[in-house]
Each structure stands twice: as structure tokens, then as C-alpha cells.
C-alpha positions as CSV (number, residue, x, y, z in Angstrom):
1,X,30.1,-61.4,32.1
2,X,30.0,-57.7,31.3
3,X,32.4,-55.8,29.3
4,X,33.9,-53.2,32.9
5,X,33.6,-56.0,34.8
6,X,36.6,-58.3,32.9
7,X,38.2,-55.2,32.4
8,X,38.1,-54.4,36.4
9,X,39.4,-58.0,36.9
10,X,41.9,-58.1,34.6
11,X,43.1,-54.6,36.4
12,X,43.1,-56.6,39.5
13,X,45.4,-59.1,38.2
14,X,47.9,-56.7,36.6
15,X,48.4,-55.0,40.1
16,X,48.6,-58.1,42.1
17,X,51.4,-59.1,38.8
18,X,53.1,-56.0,39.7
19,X,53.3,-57.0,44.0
20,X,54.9,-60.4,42.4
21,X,57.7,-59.0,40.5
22,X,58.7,-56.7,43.2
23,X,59.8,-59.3,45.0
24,X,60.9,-61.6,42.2
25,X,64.6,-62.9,41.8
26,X,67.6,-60.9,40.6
27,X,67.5,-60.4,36.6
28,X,70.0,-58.6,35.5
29,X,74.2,-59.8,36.0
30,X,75.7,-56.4,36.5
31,X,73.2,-54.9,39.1
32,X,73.9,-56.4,42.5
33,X,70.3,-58.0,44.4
34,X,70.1,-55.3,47.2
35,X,70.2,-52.5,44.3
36,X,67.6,-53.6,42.5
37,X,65.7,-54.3,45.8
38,X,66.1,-51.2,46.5
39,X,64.8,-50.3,42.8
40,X,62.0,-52.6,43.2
41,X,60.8,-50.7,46.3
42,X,61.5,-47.1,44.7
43,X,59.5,-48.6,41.6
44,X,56.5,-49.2,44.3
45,X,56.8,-46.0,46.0
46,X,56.3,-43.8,43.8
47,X,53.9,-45.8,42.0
48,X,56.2,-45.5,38.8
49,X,54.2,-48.0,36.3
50,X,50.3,-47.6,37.2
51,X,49.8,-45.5,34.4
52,X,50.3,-48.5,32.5
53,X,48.1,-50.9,34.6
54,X,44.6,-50.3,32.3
55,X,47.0,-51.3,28.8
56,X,45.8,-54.8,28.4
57,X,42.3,-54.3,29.8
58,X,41.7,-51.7,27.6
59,X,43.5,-53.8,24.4
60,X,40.9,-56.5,25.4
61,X,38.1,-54.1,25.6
62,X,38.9,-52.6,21.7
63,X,39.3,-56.4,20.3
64,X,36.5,-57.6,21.7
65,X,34.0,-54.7,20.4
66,X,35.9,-55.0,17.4
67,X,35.4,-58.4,16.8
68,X,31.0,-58.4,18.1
69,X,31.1,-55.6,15.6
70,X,31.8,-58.2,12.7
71,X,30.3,-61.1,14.2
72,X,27.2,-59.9,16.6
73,X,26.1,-63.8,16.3
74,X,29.5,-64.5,18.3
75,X,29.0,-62.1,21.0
76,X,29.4,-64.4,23.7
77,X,32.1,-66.7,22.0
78,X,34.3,-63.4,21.9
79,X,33.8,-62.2,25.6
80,X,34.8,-65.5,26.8
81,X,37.6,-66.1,24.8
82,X,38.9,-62.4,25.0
83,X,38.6,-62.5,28.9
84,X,40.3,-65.9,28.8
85,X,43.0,-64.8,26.2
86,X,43.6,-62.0,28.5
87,X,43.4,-62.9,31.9
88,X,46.5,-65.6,30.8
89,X,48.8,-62.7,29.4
90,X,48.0,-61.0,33.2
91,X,51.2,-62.2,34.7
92,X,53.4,-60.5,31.3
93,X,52.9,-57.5,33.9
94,X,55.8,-58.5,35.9
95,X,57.7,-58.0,32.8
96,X,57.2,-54.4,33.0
97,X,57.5,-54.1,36.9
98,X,61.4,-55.9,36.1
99,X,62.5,-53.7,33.7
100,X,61.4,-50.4,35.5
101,X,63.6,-51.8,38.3
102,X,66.3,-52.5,35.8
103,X,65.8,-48.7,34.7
104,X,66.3,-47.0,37.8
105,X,68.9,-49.2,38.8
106,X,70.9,-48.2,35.6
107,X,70.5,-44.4,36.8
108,X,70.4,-43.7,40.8
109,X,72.4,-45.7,43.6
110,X,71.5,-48.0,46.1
111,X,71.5,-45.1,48.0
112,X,69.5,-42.9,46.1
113,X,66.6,-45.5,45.5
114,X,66.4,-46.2,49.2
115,X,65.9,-42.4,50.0
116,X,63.5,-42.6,47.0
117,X,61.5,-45.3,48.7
118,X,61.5,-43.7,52.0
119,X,60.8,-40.5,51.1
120,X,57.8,-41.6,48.7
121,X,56.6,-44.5,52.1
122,X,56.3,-41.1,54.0
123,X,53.1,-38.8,54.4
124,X,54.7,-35.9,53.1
125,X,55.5,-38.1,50.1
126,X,52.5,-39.4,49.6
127,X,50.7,-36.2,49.7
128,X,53.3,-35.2,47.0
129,X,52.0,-38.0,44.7
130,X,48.3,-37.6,45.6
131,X,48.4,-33.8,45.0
132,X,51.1,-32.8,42.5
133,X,48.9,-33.4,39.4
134,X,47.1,-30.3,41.3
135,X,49.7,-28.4,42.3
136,X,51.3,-28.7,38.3
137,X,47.9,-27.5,36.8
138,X,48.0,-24.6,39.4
139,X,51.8,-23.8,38.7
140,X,51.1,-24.1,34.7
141,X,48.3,-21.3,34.8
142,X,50.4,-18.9,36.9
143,X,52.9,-19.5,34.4
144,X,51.0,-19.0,31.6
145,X,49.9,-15.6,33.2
146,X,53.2,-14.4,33.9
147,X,54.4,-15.2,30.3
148,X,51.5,-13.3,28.7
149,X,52.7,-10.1,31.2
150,X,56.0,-10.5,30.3
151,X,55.6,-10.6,27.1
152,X,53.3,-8.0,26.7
153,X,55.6,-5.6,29.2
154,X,58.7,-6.8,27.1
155,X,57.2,-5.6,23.9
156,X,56.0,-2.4,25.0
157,X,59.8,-1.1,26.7
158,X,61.2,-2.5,23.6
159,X,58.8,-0.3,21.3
160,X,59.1,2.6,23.6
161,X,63.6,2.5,23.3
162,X,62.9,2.0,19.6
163,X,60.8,4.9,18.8
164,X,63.0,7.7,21.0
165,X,65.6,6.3,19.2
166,X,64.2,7.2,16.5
167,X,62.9,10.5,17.3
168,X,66.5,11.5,18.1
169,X,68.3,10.3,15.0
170,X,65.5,11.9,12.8
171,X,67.2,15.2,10.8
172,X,66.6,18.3,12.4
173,X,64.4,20.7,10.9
174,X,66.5,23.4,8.7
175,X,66.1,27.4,10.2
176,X,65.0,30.2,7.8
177,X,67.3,31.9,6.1
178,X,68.4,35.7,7.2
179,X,69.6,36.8,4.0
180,X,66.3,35.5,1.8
181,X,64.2,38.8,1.0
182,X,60.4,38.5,2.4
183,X,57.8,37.6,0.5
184,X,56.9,39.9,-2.0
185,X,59.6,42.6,-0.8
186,X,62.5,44.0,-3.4
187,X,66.0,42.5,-2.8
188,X,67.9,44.4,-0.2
189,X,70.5,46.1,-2.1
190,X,70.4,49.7,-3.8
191,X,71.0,48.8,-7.0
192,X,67.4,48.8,-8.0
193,X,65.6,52.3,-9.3
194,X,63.1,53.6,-7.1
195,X,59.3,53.0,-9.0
196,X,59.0,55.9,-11.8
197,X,62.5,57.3,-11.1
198,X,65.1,58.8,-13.2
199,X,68.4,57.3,-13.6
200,X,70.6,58.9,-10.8
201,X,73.5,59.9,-13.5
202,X,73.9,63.1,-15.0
203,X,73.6,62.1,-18.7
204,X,69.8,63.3,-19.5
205,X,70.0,66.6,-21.9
């Protein structure tokens, strides 16, 4: 039997696992039946655990490479006994399916799961599972768009405020000063002999 082909099965069996524990017997004491009914429903709805559905197939797909890997002269020793190995733990799926009832039973109402389930059984809710994963990886672009103009718009009215403030505490440049002589000019009083002059007193004989 080829390798995809057990795993496809063994697929197979985990969902039809899954159908069975939905309607399996009450397991929990302090969560009444018709809560986690309605848990087991809003489990189903929104399709809650199918993530998990390829886990074992895929555990038996490793181990059995694996194993051919050291012992090629074993190959088909290994698929059989992996597929059988497997195919028995196939019904441990219901394990899961119980105790993602229990979970949302421990968090939303009766009430709440049953409008879960209904809203989820609908075609507007179904559309909503099919193409959300879409919808996200639209909404995450946008949003990486708008953060990068943000950003950049941010940074540039910050820098702008920053640098007039600045510009206005900066010290004013000081004005000349009316009383300095000009450049290469005598100093403005009189007290200075005109060039070759005598000395304006009377004492010369």
C-alpha cells in the first residue's frame, strides 16, 4: 500500500472519529448534557479541530520513512505495521473532539454555543469559514500599508514641530554697535591732534 494512500485513510478515520464523539455520552460532572450538546455541535460548526485531523497521519508518515531509512530490507514490514499501529490509535480522535466540547463549554453558554452552531450551519456562516483566511490576508496587507503611511507621516509632522521649535528658541543674532568707530576711521571725540598740527595751547615761544 503506498505511503498517501494510508495516510488518506487514516485521515478518513480521524474524521469519521470526530462524527462519533460528537454524539458520544456526557463526560464531564459539572457541565449539564444539553450544554455540551450544544458544545459538541458548535465544535462541528465551525469546524474547530480539523486543523488537527492530518497529526497522526503525518506522525505515521515521519516514523515510517524513518524507520525504511535504517532498515530499507524492512520496507514492507514497516508500512504494514505502521498503518496497522496507526489505523488502531484512529478512534484516540474522539479524545480530542471531547475535550474541545469540554473547552467551549467551560467558556460560552448553552445559549451562546447554540447561536454559534446556527450561525456557523448557515450560508453566511459558512462563507465566513470558507473565505476568511482570504479576507485576513487582504485585511493584513492593507494594514501593513497603512502602518508604513502612518508611520512615515508621523515622523515627518514630528520632525517638522521639532525643528521650528528649534529655529525659534535659537539666540537671536546681536545688532552692530552705534558707538564702535568704522573700520579704519579715528575715534569720534576731539581729543585727538589733527595730522601734522600744533598743540592748540599757547605755550610755544
Amino acid at each position: 500500500m503506498m505511503l498517501p494512500k494510508r495516510v488518506r485513510r487514516l485521515s478518513t478515520l480521524l474524521a469519521a472519529s470526530a462524527v462519533l464523539a460528537l454524539s458520544s455520552p456526557v463526560f464531564a460532572q459539572d457541565v449539564s448534557e444539553s450544554h455540551l450538546k450544544a458544545a459538541r455541535a458548535a465544535v462541528a460548526a465551525i469546524h474547530a479541530t480539523d486543523s488537527f485531523d492530518n497529526i497522526l497521519p503525518q506522525a505515521a508518515a515521519a516514523l515510517e520513512s524513518q524507520l525504511i531509512q535504517k532498515n530499507p530490507d524492512m520496507q514492507e514490514l514497516i508500512g504494514k505495521t505502521v498503518t496497522e499501529k496507526a489505523l488502531g490509535m484512529a478512534s484516540r480522535r474522539a479524545d480530542l473532539e471531547k475535550e474541545a466540547a469540554l473547552a467551549y463549554a467551560k467558556v460560552f453558554s448553552e445559549k451562546d454555543l447554540n447561536d454559534i452552531a446556527t450561525f456557523y450551519s448557515s450560508d453566511a456562516g459558512k462563507k465566513l469559514l470558507d473565505s476568511g483566511p482570504a479576507v485576513t490576508r487582504d485585511l493584513v496587507k492593507a494594514a501593513d500599508i497603512w502602518q508604513n503611511g502612518v508611520a512615515r507621516d508621523l515622523a515627518q509632522q514630528v520632525g517638522e514641530t521639532l525643528a521650528a521649535a528649534a529655529k525659534a528658541a535659537a539666540p537671536a543674532a546681536p545688532a552692530p554697535d552705534a558707538t564702535a568707530p568704522a573700520d579704519g576711521s579715528a575715534p569720534a571725540d576731539n581729543s585727538a591732534p589733527a595730522d601734522n598740527s600744533a598743540p592748540a595751547d599757547d605755550s610755544q615761544n
